[in-house]
C-alpha positions in Angstrom: 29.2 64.6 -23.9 29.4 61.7 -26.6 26.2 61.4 -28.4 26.2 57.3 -27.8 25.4 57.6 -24.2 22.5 57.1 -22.5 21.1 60.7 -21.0 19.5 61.6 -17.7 18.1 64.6 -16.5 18.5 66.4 -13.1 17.6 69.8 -11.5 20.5 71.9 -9.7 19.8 75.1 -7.7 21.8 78.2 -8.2 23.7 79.8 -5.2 22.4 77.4 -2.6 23.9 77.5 1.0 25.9 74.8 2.6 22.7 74.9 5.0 20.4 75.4 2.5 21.6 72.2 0.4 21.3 69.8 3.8 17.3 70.7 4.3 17.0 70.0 0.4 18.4 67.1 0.9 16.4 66.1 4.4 13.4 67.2 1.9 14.1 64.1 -0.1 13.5 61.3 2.7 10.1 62.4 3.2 7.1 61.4 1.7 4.9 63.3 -0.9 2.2 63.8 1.7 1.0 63.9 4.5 3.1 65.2 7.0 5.6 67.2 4.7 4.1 70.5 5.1 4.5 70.7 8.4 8.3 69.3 8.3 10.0 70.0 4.6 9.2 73.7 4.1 9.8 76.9 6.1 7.0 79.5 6.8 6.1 81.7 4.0 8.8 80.7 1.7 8.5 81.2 -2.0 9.8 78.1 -4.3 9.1 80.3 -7.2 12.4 82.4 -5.4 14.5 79.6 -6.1 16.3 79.4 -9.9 17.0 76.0 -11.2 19.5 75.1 -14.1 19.5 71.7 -16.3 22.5 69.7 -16.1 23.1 66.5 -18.3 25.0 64.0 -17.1 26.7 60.8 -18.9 26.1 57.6 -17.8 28.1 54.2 -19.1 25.4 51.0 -18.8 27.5 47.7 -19.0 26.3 45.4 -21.3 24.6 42.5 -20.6 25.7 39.1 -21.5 23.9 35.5 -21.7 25.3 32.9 -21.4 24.8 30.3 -23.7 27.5 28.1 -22.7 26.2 23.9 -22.8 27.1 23.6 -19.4 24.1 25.3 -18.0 21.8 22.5 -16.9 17.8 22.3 -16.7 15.7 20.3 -14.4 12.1 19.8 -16.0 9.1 17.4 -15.9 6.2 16.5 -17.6 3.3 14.6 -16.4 2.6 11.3 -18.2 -0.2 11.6 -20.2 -3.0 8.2 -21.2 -1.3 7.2 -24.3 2.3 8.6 -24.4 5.4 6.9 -24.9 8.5 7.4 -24.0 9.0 9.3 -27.5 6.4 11.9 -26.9 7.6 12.2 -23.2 11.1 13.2 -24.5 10.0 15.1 -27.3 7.7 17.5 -24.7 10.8 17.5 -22.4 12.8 19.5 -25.4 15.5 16.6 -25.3 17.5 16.8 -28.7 16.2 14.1 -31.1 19.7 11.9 -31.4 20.0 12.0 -27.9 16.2 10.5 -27.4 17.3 7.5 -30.1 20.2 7.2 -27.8 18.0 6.6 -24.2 15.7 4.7 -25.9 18.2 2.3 -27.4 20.0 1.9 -24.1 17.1 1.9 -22.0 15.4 -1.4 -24.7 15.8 -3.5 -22.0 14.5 -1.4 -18.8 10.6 -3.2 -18.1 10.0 -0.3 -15.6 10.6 3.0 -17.6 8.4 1.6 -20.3 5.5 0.8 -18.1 4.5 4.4 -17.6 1.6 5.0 -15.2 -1.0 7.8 -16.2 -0.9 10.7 -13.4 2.8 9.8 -12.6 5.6 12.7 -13.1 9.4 12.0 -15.6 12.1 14.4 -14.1 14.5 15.0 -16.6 18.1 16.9 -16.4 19.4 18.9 -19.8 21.7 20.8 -21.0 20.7 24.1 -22.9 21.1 22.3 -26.0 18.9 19.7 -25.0 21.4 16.4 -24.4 20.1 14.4 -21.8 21.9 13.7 -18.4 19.7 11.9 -16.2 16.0 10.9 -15.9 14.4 10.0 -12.8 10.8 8.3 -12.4 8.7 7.3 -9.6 6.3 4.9 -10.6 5.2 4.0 -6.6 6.6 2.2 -3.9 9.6 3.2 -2.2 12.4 2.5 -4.8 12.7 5.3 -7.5 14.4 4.8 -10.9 17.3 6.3 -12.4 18.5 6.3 -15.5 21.6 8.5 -15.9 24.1 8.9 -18.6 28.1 7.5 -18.0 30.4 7.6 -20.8 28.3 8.6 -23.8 25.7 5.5 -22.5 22.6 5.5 -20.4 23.0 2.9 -16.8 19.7 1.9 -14.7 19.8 1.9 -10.8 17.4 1.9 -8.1 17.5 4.4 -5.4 15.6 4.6 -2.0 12.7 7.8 -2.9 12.4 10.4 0.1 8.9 8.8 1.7 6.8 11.8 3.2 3.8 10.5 6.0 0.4 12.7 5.1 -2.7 12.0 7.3 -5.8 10.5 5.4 -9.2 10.5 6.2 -12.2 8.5 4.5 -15.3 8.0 5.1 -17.8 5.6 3.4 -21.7 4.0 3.5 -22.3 0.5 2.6 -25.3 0.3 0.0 -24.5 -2.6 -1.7 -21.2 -4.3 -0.8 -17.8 -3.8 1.6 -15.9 -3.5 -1.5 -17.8 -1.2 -3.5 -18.0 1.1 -0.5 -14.3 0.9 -0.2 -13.8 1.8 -4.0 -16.2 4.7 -3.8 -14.5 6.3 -0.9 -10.9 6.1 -2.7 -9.9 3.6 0.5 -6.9 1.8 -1.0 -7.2 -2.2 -0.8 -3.9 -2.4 2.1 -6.2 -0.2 3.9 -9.6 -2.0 3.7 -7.9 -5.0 4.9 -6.4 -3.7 7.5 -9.9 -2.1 8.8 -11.2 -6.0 8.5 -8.2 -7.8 10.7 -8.4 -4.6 13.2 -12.1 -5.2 13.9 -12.1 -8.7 12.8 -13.0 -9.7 16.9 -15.5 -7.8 16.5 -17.6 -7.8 13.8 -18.1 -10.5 11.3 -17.7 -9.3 7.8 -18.8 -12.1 6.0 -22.6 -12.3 7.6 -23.0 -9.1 10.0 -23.2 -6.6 7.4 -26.0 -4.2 6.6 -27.0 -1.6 3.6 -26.2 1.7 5.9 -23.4 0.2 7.8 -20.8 3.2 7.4 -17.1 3.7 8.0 -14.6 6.3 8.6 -10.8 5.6 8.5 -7.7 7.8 9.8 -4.0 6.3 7.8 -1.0 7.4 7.0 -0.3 8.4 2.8 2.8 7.9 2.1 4.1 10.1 -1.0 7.5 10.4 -2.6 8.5 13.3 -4.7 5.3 14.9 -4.2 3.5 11.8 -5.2 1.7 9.2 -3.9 3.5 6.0 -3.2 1.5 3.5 -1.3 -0.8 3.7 2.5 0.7 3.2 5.5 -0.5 1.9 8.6 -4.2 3.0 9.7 -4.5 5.2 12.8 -7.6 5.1 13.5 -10.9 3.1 12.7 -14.8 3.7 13.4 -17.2 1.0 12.0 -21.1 1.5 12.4 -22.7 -2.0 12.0 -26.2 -2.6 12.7 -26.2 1.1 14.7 -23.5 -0.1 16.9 -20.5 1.6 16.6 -17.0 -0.4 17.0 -13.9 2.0 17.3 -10.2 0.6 16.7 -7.3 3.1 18.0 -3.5 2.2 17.5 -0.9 2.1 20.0 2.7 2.0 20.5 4.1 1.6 23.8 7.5 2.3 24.3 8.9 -1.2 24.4 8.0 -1.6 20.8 4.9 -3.3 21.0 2.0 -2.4 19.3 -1.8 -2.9 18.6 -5.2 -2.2 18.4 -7.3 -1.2 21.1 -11.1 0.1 22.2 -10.7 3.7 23.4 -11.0 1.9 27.3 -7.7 0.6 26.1 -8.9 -3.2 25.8 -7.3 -5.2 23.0 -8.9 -5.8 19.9 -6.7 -8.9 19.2 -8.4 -12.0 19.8 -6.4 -15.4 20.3 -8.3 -16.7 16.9 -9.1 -14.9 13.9 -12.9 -15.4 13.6 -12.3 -16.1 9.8 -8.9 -17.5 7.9 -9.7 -16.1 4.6 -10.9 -12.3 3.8 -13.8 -11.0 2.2 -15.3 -14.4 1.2 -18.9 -16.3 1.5 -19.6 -19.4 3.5 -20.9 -21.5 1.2 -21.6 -24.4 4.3 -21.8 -24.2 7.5 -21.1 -25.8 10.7 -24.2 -28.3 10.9 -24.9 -31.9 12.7 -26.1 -33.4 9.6 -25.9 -31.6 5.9 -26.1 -33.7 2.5 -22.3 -34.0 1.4 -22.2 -33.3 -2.4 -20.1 -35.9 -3.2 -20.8 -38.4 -0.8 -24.6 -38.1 -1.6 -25.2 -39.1 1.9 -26.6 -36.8 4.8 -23.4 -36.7 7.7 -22.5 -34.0 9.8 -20.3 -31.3 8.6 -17.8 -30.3 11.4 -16.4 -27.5 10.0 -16.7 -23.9 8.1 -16.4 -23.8 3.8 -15.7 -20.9 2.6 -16.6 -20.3 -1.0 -13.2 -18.5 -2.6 -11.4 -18.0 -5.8 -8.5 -20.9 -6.4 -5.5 -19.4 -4.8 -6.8 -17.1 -2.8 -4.3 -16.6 0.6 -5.1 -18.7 3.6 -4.2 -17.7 6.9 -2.9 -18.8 10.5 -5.6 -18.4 12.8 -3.5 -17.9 16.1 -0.3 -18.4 16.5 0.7 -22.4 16.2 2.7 -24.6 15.4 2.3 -26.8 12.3 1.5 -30.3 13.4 0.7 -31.7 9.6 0.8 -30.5 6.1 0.3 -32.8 3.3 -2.3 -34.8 1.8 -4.7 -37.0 3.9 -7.6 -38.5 2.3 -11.0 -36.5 2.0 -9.2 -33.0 2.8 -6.5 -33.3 -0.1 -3.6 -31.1 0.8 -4.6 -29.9 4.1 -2.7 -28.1 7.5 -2.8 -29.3 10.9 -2.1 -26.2 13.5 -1.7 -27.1 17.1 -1.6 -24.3 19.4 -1.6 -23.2 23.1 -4.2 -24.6 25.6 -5.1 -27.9 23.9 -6.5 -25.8 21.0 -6.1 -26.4 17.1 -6.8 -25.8 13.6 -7.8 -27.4 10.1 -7.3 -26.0 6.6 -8.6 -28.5 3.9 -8.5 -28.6 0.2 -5.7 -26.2 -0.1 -4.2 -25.9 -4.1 -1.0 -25.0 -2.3 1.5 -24.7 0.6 2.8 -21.6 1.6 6.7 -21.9 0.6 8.5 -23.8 2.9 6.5 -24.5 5.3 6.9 -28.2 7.3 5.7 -30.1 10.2 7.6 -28.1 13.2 7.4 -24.7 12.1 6.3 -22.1 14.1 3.6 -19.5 12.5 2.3 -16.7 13.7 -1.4 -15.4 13.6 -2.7 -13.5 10.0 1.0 -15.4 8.2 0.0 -17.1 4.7 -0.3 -20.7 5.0 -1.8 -22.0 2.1 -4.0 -21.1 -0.9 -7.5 -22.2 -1.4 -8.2 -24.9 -3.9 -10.4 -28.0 -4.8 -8.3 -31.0 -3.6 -10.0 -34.1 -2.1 -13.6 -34.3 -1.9 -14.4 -30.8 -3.0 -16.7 -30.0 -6.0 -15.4 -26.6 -6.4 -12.8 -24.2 -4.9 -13.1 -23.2 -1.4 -11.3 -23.9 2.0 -12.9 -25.9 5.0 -12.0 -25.0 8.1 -12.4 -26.3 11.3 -11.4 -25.6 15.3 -10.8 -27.8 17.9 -10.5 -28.0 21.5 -9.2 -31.3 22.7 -9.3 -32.5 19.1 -13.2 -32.1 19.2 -14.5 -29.6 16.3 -16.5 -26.6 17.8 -18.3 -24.1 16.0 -16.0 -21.0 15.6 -18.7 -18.6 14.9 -20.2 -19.4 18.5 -17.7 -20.1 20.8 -16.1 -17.5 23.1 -12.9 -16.6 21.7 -10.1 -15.3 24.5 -8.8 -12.1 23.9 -5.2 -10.6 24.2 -3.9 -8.6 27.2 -5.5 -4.9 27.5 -3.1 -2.1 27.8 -0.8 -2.3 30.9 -2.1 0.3 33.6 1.1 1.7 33.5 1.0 3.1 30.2 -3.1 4.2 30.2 -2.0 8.0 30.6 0.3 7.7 27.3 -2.4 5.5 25.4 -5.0 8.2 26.3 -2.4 11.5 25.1 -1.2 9.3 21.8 -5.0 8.4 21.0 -6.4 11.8 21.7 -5.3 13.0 17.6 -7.0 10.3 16.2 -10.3 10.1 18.9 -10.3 14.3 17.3 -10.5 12.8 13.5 -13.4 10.4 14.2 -15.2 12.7 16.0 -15.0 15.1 13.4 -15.8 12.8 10.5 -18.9 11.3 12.7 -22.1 11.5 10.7 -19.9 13.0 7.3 -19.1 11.4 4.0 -15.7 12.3 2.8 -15.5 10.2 0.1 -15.1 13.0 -2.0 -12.0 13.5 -0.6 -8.4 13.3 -1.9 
C-alpha cells in the first residue's frame, strides 16, 4: 500500500462458512446489550475458537475545497446602539472601508437612514470581501427602507414591510394621573386614546377620575421584521372608575360595520362625544352667572372652556354639517355644526381651521375641526364649547345624550362567539398588574 494514505483497521476470520459469515454479520445489527445473549451467540460456543487476521486497507479521502469565490453573499445585522453612526454600524457589519465612504456619500441626502433609532435592527447584504449590496432598515411604521446598490451607486426606495398582528395585554392603576398610568404600563399613546373615545359615553375623563381607578387593555402589536412597528386597533377594554367597572368589546359584523359594545351588546357610541378635546381641564364651566375676565362684568357663561395647549386638535362632536366657520365677534375664529334633530355645536377661539373645511361640508363625529387657540375674548388658550337644542345652549355634562343602535338580534350569537377571546383576557387580567409586561 502507498505510505501517503490514510490507514484503517479491520478484523477478518479465518476459514469462516458461507453460514457462519451471515450470523456474523446478523451479529452486527444488534445492540451491545441487552438482548444479545440470548439472540447473537450459539450455546456453549467458544470465541476464543475463532482465529482473526489484521488486514489494512487503503482508503483515498477527497479533498476539501472552500470556496472563496466574491460571489458568495452574507446577510447580517447589528442592533443600533445609543450613540452610533452610520460609520460604526458599517464598520461592526465588516463592510470594506471604501465601500462604507461610498454609501455614506450616496446616501448624504437620505434624512431617514441617518435618524437611527436606539433598539432598531440594520440588515445588511455582503460579499465575502465585504462590498456592500443592499441595506435594509425599519425604523417603524409600515414602510421599510432600502438602500441598494445599481451601477457602482447606492439608490433609496420605500417598500411595504411584512406587518405581523401580536396580541397585547396591559394593565395599569391610576395613582396620580391617566397619563402617567398609561406610561408606566408601556400603553402606547394611539392606544390610550383609543380607551378614552371607547368609553368616552361612559365615563368622564376630565372630572370622574380617582387615585385607584385601574385599567386593563387587550390590542393588537403590530411588528415588522421581528420588530415593533406601531398598535393596532384595541380589542378589548376594562376601566374600574370609582369601583364601577365599565367594559368595551369590539365587533365586526359581517357587513363591515364595526364598533364598540357592553358585553349585553349595547353600543358604546353615543350621538355626542361628551368632550371635543382629549385629556384636558375645564378651566369654566357651564354657569348662569360667572365673572367674565375680560368683560369684568358678572354674565352667564353658556358654554364649556376647556383649558388646552395652543393647537391642540379639536373635534366634531356628532356627525354635522358645518353651518359657519370664520370669525364672529367675541368667539374669534369659531365653528358652527348643525346636526340631526334640531341639535348643534359651537367651537370658539380656535387658532386654526382644520384644512379645507367650509360652510356645507359634511363631518363626521371624532374628525379634526379646528385647533385650540386664544382668538376673541380669550385671556389665554383654550376652546369654549357649547351645545344646543333649538339653538338654546344646554349643559352637555347633564343632559341625556342618545345613544347609537345596539347590536342587531340577528347577529347576538356571532357578537357573543367573536367577544368570547377577549371576555377570556379581561377576566384573566382582573385584579393583576401587567405593567411589567412587554
Amino acid at each position: 500500500m502507498p505510505g501517503n494514505k490514510d490507514k484503517v483497521s479491520v478484523q477478518k476470520p479465518q476459514a469462516l462458512t458461507k453460514k457462519r459469515l451471515r450470523w456474523l454479520i446478523l451479529l452486527s445489527s444488534f445492540p451491545l446489550f441487552g438482548m444479545m445473549a440470548a439472540f447473537g451467540i450459539a450455546p456453549n460456543t467458544s470465541l476464543e475458537e475463532v482465529p482473526v487476521q489484521q488486514v489494512v486497507l487503503g482508503l483515498e479521502l477527497p479533498e476539501i475545497q472552500l470556496d472563496s469565490s466574491a460571489d458568495m453573499m452574507f446577510w447580517r445585522q447589528e442592533r443600533i446602539q445609543r450613540g452610533d453612526t452610520l460609520a460604526t454600524l458599517l464598520s461592526r457589519l465588516d463592510v470594506d472601508n471604501q465601500e462604507a465612504l461610498t454609501f455614506m456619500r450616496d446616501a448624504r441626502d437620505m434624512k431617514a437612514i441617518h435618524q437611527l433609532v436606539a433598539g432598531k435592527t440594520i440588515h445588511v447584504q455582503t460579499t465575502a470581501a465585504g462590498e456592500l449590496l443592499l441595506l435594509r432598515y425599519f425604523p417603524g411604521g409600515s414602510e421599510q427602507m432600502v438602500v441598494e446598490k445599481t451601477n457602482g451607486s447606492f439608490k433609496v426606495s420605500e417598500k411595504p414591510a411584512q406587518l405581523e398582528t401580536h396580541i397585547q395585554m396591559k394593565s395599569g392603576v391610576i395613582n396620580t394621573s391617566l397619563f402617567a398610568a398609561i406610561d408606566n404600563a408601556g400603553v402606547p399613546e394611539s392606544v390610550a386614546t383609543q380607551i378614552v373615545d371607547i368609553l368616552a359615553s361612559e365615563i368622564d375623563f376630565h372630572r370622574d377620575l380617582r387615585k385607584g381607578d385601574r385599567f386593563t387593555v387587550v390590542y393588537d402589536s403590530l411588528y415588522g421584521n421581528g420588530e415593533p412597528a406601531r398598535a393596532g386597533r384595541v380589542l378589548a377594554v376594562e376601566f374600574v372608575n370609582q369601583g364601577t367597572p365599565y367594559r368595551g368589546l369590539y365587533f365586526e359584523v359581517d357587513n363591515g360595520e364595526s364598533g364598540y359594545y357592553t358585553p349585553d351588546g349595547k353600543s358604546l357610541k353615543k350621538a355626542f362625544l361628551r368632550s371635543p378635546l382629549e385629556f384636558s381641564r375645564i378651566s369654566s364651566g357651564f354657569s348662569a352667572g360667572r365673572f367674565h375676565p375680560v368683560l369684568k362684568t358678572w354674565r352667564a357663561h353658556k358654554g364649556i372652556d376647556y383649558a388646552a395647549p395652543t393647537g391642540t386638535g379639536v373635534k366634531a362632536a356628532a356627525d354635522g354639517t358645518v353651518a359657519f366657520a370664520g370669525w364672529q365677534g367675541g368667539y374669534g375664529n369659531v365653528i358652527f355644526l348643525q346636526h340631526q334633530g334640531s341639535y348643534s355645536t359651537v367651537y370658539g377661539h380656535l387658532s386654526a381651521f382644520a384644512k379645507g373645511l367650509r360652510k356645507g361640508q359634511h363631518v363626521r363625529q371624532g374628525d379634526i375641526i379646528g385647533r385650540v387657540g386664544a382668538t376673541g375674548m380669550a385671556t389665554g388658550p383654550h376652546l369654549h364649547y357649547e351645545f344646543r337644542f333649538k339653538d338654546v345652549q344646554r349643559d352637555p355634562l347633564k343632559v341625556a345624550m342618545p345613544t347609537a343602535n345596539p347590536v342587531p338580534s340577528k347577529h347576538m350569537a356571532g357578537f357573543y362567539e367573536y367577544t368570547k377571546s377577549s371576555m377570556a383576557r379581561l377576566d384573566m387580567l382582573r385584579g393583576t398588574s401587567l405593567a411589567f409586561l412587554d
